[in-house]
Backbone bond lengths (Angstrom), bond angles and torsions (degrees), N, CA, C in turn:
res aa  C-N    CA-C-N  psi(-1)  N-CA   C-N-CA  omega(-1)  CA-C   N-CA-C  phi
1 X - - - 1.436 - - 1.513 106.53 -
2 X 1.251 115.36 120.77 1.668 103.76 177.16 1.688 106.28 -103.23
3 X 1.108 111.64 -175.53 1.341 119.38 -174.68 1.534 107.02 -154.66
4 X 1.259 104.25 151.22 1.837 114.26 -154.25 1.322 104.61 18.30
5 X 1.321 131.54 22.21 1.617 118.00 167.89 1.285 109.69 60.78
6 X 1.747 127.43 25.08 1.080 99.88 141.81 1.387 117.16 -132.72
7 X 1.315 109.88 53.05 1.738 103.40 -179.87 1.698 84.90 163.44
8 X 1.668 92.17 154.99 1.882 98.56 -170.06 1.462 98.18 -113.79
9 X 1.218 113.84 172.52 1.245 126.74 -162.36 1.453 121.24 -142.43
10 X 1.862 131.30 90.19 1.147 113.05 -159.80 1.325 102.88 -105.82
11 X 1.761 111.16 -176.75 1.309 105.74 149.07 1.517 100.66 -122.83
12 X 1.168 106.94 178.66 1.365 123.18 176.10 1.687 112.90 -132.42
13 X 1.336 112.84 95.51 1.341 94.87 173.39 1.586 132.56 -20.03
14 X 1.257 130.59 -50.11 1.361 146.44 176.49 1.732 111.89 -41.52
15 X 1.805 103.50 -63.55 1.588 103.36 159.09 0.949 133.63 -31.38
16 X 1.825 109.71 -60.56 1.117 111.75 164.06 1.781 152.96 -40.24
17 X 1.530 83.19 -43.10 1.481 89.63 -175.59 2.230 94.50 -85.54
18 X 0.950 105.24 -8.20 1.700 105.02 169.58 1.811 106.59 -92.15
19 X 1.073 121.01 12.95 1.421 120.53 143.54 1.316 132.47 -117.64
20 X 1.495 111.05 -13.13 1.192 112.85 172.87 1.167 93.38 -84.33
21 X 1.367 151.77 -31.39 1.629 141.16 173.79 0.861 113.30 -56.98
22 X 1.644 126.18 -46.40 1.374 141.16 177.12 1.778 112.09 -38.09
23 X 1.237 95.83 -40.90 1.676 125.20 -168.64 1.181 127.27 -56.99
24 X 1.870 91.09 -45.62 1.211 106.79 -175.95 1.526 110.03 -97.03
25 X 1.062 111.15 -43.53 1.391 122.53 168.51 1.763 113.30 -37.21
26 X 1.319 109.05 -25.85 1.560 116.26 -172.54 1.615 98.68 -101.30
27 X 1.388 114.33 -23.56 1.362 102.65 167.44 1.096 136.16 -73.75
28 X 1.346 119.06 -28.53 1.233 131.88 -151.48 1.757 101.91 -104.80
29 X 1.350 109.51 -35.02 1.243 124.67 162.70 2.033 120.10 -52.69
30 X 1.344 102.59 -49.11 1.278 98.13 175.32 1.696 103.16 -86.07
31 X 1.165 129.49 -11.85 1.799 115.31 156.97 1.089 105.49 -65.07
32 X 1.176 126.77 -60.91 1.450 122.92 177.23 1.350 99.35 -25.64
33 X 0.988 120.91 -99.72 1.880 145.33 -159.26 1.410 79.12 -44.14
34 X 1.258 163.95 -69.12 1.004 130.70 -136.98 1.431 108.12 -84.15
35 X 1.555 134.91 -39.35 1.031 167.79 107.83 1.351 95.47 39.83
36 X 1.613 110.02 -90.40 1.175 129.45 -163.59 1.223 126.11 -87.00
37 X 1.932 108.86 -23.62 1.534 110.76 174.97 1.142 123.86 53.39
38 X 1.511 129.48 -167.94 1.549 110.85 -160.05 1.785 98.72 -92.63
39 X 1.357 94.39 146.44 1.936 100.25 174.15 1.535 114.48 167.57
40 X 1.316 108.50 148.09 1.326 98.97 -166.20 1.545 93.20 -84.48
41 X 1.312 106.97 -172.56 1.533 118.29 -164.26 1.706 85.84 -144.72
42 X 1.845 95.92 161.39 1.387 104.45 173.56 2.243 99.01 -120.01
43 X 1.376 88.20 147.37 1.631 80.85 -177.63 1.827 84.33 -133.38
44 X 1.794 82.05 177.28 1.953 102.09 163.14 1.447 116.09 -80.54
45 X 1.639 98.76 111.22 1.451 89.25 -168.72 1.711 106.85 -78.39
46 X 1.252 118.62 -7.95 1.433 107.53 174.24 1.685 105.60 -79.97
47 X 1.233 117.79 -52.35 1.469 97.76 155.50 1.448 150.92 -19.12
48 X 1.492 114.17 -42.83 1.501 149.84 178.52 1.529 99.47 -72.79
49 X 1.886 112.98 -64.61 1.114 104.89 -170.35 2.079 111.25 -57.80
50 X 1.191 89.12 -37.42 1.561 97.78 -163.31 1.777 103.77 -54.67
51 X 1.480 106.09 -47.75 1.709 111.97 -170.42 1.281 93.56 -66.97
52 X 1.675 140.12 -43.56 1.125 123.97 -167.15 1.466 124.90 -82.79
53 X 1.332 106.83 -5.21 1.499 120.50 -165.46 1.891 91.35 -90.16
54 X 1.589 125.80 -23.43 0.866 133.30 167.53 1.436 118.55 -67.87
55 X 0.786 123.14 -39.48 1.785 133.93 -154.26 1.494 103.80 -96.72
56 X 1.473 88.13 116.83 1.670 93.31 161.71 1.678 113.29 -141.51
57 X 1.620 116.69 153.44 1.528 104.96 -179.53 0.953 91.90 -151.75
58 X 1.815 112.26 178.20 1.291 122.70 -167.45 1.639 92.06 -115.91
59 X 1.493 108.71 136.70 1.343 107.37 -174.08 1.746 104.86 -77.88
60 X 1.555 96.97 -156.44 1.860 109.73 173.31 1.317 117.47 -73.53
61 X 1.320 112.55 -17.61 1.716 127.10 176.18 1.653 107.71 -86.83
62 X 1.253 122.66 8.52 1.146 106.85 -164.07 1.462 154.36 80.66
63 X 1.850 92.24 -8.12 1.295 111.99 -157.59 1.831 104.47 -101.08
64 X 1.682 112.61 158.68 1.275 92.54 159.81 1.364 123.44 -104.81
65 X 2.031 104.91 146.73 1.032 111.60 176.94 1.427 127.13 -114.51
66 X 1.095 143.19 163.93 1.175 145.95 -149.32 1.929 124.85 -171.30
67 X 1.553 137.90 115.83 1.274 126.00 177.24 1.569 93.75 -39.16
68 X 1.517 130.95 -68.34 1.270 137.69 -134.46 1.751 92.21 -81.16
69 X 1.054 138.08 -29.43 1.861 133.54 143.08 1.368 113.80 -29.01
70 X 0.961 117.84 -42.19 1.829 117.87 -144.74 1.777 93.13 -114.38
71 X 1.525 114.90 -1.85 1.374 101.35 173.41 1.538 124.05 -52.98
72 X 0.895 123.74 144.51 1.866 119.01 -165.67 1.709 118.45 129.40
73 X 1.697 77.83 -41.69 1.352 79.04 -171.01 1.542 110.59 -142.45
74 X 1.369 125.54 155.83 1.121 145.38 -175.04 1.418 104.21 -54.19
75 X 1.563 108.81 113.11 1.710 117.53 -172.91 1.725 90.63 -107.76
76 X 1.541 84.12 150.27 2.324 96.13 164.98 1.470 88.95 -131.99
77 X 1.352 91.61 116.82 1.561 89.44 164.45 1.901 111.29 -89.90
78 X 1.133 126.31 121.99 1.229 103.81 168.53 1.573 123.59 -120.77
79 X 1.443 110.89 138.38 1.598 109.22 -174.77 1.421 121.19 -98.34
80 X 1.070 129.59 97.44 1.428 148.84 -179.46 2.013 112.89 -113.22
81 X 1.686 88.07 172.05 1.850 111.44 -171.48 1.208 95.27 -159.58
82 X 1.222 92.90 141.43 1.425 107.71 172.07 1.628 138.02 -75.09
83 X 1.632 94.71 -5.24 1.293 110.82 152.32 1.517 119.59 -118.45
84 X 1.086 101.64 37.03 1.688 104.33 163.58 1.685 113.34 -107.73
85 X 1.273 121.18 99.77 0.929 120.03 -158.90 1.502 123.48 -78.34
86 X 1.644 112.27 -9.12 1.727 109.77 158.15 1.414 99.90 -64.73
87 X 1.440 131.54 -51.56 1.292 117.38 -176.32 1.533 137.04 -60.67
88 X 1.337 107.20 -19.00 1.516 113.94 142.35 0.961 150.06 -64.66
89 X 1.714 111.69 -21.59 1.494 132.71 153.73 1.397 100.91 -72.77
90 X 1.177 140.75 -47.85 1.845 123.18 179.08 1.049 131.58 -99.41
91 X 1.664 131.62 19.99 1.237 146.99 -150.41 2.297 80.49 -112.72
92 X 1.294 139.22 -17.14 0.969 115.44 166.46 1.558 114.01 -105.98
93 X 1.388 125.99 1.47 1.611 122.86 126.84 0.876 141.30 -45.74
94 X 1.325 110.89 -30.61 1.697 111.96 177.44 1.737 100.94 -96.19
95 X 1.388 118.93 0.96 1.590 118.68 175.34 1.542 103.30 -80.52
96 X 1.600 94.69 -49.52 1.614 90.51 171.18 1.079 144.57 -86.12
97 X 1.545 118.45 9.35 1.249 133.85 -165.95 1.591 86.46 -103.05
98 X 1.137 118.81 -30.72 1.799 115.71 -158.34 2.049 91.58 -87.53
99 X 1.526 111.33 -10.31 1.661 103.90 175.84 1.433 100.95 -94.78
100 X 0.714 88.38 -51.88 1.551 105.42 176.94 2.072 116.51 -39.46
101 X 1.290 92.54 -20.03 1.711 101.82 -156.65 1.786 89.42 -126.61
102 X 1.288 111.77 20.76 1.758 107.28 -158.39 1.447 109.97 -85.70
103 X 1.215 112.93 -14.75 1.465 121.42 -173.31 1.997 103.92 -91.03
104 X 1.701 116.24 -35.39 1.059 83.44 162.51 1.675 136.23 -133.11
105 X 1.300 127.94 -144.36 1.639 113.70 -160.88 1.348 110.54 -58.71
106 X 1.361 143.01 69.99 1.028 117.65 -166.86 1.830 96.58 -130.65
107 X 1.090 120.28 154.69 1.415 121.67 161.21 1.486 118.67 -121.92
108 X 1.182 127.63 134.40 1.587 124.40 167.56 1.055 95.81 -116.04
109 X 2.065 106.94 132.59 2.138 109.71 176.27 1.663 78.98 -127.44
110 X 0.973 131.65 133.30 1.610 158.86 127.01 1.684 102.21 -54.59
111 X 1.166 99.80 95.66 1.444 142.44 155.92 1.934 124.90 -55.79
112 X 1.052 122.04 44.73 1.571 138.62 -132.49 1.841 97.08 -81.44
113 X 1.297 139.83 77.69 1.157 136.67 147.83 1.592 114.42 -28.36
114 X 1.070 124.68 79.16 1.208 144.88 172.77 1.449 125.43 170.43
115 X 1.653 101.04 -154.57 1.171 80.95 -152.71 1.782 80.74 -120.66
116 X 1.611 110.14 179.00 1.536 117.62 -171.60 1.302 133.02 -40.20
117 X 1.641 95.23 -61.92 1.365 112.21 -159.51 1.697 106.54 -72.55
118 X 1.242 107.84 -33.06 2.123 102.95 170.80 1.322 104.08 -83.65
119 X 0.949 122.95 -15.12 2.076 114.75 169.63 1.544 107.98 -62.29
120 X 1.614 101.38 -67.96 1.235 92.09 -170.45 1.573 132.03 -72.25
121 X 1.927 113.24 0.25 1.340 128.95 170.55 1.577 94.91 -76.06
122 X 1.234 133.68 -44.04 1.432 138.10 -163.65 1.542 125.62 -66.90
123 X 1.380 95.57 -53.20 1.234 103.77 163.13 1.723 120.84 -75.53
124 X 1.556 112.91 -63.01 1.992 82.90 154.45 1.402 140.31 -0.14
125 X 1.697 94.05 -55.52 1.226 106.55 -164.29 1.750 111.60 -81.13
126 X 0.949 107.44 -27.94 1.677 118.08 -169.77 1.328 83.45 -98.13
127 X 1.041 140.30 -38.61 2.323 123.11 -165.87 1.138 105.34 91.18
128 X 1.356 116.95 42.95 1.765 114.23 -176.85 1.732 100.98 -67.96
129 X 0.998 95.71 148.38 1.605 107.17 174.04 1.055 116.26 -123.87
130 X 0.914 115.06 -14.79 1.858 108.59 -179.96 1.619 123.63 -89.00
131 X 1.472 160.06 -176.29 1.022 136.25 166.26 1.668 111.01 -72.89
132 X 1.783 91.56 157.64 1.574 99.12 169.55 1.236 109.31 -121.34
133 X 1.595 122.55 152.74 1.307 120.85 172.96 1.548 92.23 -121.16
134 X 1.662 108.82 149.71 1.190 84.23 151.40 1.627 106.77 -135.90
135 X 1.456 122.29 126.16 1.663 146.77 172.11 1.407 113.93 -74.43
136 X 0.961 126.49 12.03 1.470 118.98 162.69 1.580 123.13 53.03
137 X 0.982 146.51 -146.30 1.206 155.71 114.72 1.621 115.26 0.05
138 X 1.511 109.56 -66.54 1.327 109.20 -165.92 2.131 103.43 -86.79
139 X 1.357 101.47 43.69 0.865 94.46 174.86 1.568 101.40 -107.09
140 X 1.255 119.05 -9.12 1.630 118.53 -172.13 1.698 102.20 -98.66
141 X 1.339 115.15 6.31 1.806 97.09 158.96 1.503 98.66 -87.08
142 X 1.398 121.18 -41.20 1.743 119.52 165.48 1.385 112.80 -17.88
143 X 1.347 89.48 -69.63 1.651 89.61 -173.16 1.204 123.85 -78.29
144 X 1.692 111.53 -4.46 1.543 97.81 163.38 1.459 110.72 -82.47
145 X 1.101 133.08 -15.87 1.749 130.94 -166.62 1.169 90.41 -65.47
146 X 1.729 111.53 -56.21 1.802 119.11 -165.44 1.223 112.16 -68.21
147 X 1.380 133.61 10.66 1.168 123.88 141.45 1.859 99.62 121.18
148 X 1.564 104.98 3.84 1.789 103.33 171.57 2.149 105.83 -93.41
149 X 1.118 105.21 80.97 1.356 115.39 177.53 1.921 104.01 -47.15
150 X 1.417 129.19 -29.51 1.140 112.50 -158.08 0.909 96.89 -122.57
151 X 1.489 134.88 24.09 1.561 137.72 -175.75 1.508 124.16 60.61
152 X 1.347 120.67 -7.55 1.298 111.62 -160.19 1.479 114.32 -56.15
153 X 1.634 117.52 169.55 1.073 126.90 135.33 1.520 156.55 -154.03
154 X 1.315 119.18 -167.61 1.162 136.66 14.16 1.742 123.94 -93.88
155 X 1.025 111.89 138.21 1.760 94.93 172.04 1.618 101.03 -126.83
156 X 1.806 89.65 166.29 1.325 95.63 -177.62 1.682 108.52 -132.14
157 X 1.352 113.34 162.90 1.356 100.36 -177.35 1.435 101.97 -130.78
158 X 0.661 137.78 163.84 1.885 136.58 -174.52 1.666 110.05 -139.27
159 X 1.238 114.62 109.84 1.409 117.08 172.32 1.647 122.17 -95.47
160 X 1.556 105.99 138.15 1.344 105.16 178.29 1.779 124.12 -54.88
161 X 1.083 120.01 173.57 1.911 94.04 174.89 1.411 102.03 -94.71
162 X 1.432 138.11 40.78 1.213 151.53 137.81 1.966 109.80 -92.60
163 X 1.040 109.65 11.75 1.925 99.64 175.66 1.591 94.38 90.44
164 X 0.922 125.58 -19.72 1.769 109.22 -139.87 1.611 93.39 -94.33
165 X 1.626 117.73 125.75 1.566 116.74 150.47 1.492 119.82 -32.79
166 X 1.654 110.60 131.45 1.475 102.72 -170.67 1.554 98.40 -123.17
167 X 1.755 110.14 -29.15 1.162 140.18 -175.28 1.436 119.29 -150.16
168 X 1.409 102.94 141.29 1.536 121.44 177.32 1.338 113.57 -140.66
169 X 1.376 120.79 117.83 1.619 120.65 -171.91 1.233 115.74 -142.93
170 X 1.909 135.22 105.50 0.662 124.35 -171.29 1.735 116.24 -92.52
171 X 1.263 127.79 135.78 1.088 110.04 173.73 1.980 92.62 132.92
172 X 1.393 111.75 168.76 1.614 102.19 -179.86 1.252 109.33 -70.41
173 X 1.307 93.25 153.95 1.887 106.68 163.50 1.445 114.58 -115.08
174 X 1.023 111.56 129.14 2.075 111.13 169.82 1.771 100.40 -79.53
175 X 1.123 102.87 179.12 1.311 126.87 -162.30 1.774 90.53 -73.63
176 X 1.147 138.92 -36.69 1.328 130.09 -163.02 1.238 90.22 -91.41
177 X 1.214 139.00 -42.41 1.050 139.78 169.34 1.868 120.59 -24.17
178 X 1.257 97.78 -86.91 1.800 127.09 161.43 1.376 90.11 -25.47
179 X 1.380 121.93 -78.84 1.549 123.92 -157.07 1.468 90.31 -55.34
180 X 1.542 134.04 -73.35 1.799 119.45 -169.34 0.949 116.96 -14.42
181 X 1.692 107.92 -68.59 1.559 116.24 176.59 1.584 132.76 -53.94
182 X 0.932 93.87 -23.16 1.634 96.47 157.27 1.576 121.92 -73.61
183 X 1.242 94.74 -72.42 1.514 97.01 -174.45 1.558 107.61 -59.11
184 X 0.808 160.85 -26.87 1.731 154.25 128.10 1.792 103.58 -10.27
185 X 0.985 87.93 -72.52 1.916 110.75 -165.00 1.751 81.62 -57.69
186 X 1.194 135.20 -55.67 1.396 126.06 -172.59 1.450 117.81 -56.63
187 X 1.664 110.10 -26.53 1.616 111.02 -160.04 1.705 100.22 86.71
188 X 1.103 132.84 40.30 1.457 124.24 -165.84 1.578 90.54 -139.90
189 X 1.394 130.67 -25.56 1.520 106.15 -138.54 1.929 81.46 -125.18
């Protein structure tokens, strides 16, 4: 099918059904969040360990990342989209929580349910500093292992620098927030 005759225009079934997932995935996510609002959650932590002991990705730098990399030190995993709009309200808490937290072991990776090209405009845009991944779709069985059964978001999970879930909270976090969970997860707070 062309259009104004100068360039054609397909679909591809395949696209398709990766926006209608997209779709739903964004629906069901903001029921969630509205649903559930802010609160931590309890999950299987042998579950958690097992999915995370699996999972590895390459962040926005190129680099690989991994829970079982970052042992040492206090990881936040956080799961956000760029059209989830609590996660746009706390995605510059976790900018300042990660300066704020720079001196010690700590890592924050933004876990990005979506897709590339608005991650890496988004974060640009906000000055993220910390790594980004972005998991697509199959980032919400992740978060069901770690213990978010209904996908919502955003949630975050915070590991001790032994691997171990210390915290799980679905819903935004402010900057004092982020920091609690650290300093807990550190033995500090």
């Amino acid at each position: 099918m062309s259009q104004g005759g100068s360039g054609s225009v397909s679909s591809s079934p395949t696209r398709g059904r990766g926006w209608l997932a997209a779709i739903v995935v964004a629906a069901v996510a903001l029921a969630a969040g509205l649903y559930f609002g802010q609160r931590r959650i309890d999950g299987d932590d042998a579950q958690a360990r097992a999915a995370l002991a699996r999972a590895t990705w390459t962040d926005d730098r190129g680099r690989p990342v991994s829970a079982e990399s970052l042992r040492g030190k206090v990881v936040v995993l956080n799961f956000w989209a760029t059209w989830c709009a609590p996660c746009r309200e706390e995605m510059p808490a976790f900018v300042r929580a990660r300066q704020a937290l720079e001196n010690e072991p700590v890592e924050i990776l933004g876990l990005a349910i979506d897709s590339p090209a608005p991650v890496s405009a988004f974060a640009k845009e906000l000055g993220v500093t910390y790594p980004i991944v972005v998991l697509g779709a199959e980032g919400i069985e992740l978060m069901r292992a770690l213990g978010n059964r209904p996908g919502g978001l955003p949630f975050t999970v915070v590991l001790d620098r032994a691997g171990q879930v210390r915290a799980r909270h679905l819903g935004t976090l402010d900057q004092a927030g982020i920091e609690r969970l650290v300093r807990e997860a550190l033995g500090t707070g």
